[in-house]
Wavefront OBJ file of the C-alpha trace (Angstrom):
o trace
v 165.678 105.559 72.136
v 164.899 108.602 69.614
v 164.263 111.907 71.778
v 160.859 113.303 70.713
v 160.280 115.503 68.123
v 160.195 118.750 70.104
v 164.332 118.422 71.508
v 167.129 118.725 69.469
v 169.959 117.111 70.722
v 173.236 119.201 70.426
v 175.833 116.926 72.352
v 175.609 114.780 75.367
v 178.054 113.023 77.602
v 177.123 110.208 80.076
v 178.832 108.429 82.780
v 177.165 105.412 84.985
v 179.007 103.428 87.684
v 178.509 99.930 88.000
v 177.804 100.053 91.437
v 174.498 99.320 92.804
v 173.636 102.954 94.199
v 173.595 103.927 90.229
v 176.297 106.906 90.822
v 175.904 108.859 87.387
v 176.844 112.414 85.703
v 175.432 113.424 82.891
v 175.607 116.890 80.800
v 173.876 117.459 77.487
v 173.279 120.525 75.650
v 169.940 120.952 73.542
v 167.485 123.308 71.512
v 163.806 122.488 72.871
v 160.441 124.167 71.715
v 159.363 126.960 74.040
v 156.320 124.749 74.898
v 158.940 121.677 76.430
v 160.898 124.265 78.053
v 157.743 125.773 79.884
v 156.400 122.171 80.820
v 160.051 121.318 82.021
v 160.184 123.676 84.547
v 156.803 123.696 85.903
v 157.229 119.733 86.224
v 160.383 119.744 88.095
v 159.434 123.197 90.045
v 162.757 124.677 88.735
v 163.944 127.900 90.132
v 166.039 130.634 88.758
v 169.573 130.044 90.590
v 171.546 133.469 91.050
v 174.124 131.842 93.148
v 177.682 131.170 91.669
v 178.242 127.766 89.912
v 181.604 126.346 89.619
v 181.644 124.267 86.461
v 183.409 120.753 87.389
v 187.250 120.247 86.164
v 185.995 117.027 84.164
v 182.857 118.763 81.895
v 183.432 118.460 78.375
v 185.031 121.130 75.814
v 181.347 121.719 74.548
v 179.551 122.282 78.131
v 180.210 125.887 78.019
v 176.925 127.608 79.740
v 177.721 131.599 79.233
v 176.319 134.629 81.040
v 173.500 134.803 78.756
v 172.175 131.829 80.110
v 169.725 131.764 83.302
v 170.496 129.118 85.723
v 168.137 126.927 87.017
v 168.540 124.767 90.512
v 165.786 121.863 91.483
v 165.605 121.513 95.664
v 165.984 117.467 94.980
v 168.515 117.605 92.265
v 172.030 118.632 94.776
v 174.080 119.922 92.903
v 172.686 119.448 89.264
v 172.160 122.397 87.374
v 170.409 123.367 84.111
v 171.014 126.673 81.904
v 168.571 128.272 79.648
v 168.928 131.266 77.043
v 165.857 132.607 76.749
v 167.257 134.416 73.562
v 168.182 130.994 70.925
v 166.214 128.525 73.415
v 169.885 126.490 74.075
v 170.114 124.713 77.219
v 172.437 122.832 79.074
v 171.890 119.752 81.622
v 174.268 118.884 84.033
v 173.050 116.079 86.618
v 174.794 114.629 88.713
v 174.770 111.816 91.448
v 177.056 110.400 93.772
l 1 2 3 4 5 6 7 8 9 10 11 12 13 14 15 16 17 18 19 20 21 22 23 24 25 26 27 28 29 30 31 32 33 34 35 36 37 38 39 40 41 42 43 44 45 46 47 48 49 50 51 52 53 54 55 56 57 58 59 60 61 62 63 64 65 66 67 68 69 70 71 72 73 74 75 76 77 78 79 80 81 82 83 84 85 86 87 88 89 90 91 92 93 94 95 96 97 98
């Protein structure tokens, strides 16, 4: 499946267990319009997250948020994260479930 035309896709890494509870971890880094971005957050009621994050020993080389970026927590999400600079419009998914 082709992301639409307003995300660029940078680099993404995904990792699914075969068990039944569908256990996964994903992180992606992309470039999306302003107008996603603003429809992404008011969907998924995203907050601004001042609290330290910890990235996990097993993210990728690439996954490297910096202190630029604004970070964003969902209430339903745990411990997923996402990171936004408002200054290139770069941002970085990591989801997680397990």
């Amino acid at each position: 499946m082709k992301p639409p035309p307003d995300i660029e896709i940078l680099k993404a890494q995904y990792w699914e267990s075969a068990h039944w509870t569908k256990e996964f971890i994903l992180y992606m880094k992309l470039k999306p319009t302003d107008n996603w971005w603003n429809q992404f957050v008011e969907i998924n009621n995203m907050v601004i997250d001042t609290g330290i994050w910890k990235k996990p020993t097993d993210a990728p080389e690439w996954f490297r948020p910096s202190n630029d970026f604004v970070m964003y927590s969902v209430n339903n999400w745990g411990r997923s994260r996402v990171f936004y600079d408002p200054q290139n419009g770069e941002c970085y998914i990591y989801m997680i479930q397990l």
